[in-house]
N, C-alpha and C positions, 0 to 999 in steps of 0.2 A: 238419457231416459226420455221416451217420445211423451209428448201428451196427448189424450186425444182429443180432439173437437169433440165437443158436445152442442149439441142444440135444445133452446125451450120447449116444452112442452107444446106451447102453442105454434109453435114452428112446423111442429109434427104433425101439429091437427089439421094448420094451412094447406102443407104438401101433402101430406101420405107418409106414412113408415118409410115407404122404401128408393122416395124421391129424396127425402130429409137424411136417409141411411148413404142412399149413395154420393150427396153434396159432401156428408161427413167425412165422409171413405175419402173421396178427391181431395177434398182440405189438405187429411192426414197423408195422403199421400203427393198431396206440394208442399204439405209442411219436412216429410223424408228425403225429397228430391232437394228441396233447400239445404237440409241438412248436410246431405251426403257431399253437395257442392262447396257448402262452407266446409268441410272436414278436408275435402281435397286442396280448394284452395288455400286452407291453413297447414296443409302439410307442405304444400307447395312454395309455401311462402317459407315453413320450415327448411327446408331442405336449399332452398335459395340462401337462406338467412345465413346458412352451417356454412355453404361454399365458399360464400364473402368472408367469412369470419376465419375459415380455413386459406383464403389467398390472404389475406390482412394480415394474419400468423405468419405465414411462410414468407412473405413479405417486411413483416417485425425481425422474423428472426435474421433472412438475407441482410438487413440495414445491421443488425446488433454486429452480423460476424464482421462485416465490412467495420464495421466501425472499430473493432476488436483488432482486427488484422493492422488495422493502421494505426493504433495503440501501440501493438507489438512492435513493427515498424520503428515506432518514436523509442521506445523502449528498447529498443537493441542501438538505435542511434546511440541514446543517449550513455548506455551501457558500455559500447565501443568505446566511446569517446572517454568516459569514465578509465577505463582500461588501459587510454593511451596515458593517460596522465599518469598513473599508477604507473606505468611502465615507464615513465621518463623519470618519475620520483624514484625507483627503484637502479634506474641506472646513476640518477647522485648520488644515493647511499653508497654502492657500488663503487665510485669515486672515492669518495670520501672513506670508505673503509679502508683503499688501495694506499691513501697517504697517510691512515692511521697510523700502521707503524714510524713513518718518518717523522709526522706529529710529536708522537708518545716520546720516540728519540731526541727529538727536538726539546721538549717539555723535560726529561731526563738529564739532559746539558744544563738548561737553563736552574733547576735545582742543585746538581751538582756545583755549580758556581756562583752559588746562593750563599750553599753549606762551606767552599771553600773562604770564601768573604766571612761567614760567619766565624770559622774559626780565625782567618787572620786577625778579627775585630778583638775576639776573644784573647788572643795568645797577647796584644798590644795591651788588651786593657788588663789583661794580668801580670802581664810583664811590668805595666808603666805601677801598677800597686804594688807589686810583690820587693822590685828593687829599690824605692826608697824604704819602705818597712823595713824591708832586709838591715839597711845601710841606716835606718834609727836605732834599729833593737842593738847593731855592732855599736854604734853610738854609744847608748844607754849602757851596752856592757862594758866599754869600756872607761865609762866617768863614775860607773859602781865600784870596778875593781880599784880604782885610786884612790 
């Protein structure tokens, strides 16, 4: 919004109307020529301002993928490396499931001759009860019958 110059009364009355009209007129019109140069150089300054801020952007973002990329990088290392060990734990399971059955076989014996112990233990310890009982109750029967 321009302003205009204005001049005093007595300004008018010193010059003339039309010496005082046209100093006004000159003013207003270095006051529009300033303007117009501030407007330029502010868009100037604008438009410098965008380009910096647009290479500093593209520049951000160049640094972010770079840095992204080599994140990735570390992350498939470390991924890989993950993988091989999963892959060497999966080849012991693999082992170990292959001697499972000989295990369980094994483990199968060792019961079996657990249970035959248990019954010889058994058969002794009924044996060594049952045949003096036996050979008391004949006893007893025959000191009743007399």
């Amino acid at each position: 919004m321009p302003v205009t110059a204005k001049l005093s009364r007595r300004f008018y009355d010193q010059l003339g109307d039309d010496v005082a009209n046209e100093l006004v007129n000159w003013f207003n019109a270095v006051d529009e020529t300033y303007r117009n140069q501030l407007r330029e150089l502010n868009e100037l300054n604008w438009e410098r301002f965008r380009s910096e801020l647009r290479a500093e952007g593209i520049a951000i973002r160049s640094d972010v993928e770079k840095r992204l990329s080599e994140m990735d990088k570390r992350l498939d290392a470390r991924f890989s490396a993950i993988d091989a060990r999963f892959s060497a734990i999966d080849t012991h399971f693999a082992r170990v499931e292959a001697n499972f059955p000989t295990l369980e076989q094994r483990i199968d014996a060792k019961f079996a001759r657990c249970e035959t112990r248990m019954y010889k233990a058994m058969f002794a310890f009924w044996t060594a009860t049952v045949i003096p009982l036996a050979a008391l109750i004949l006893a007893l029967n025959g000191a009743f019958q007399r």
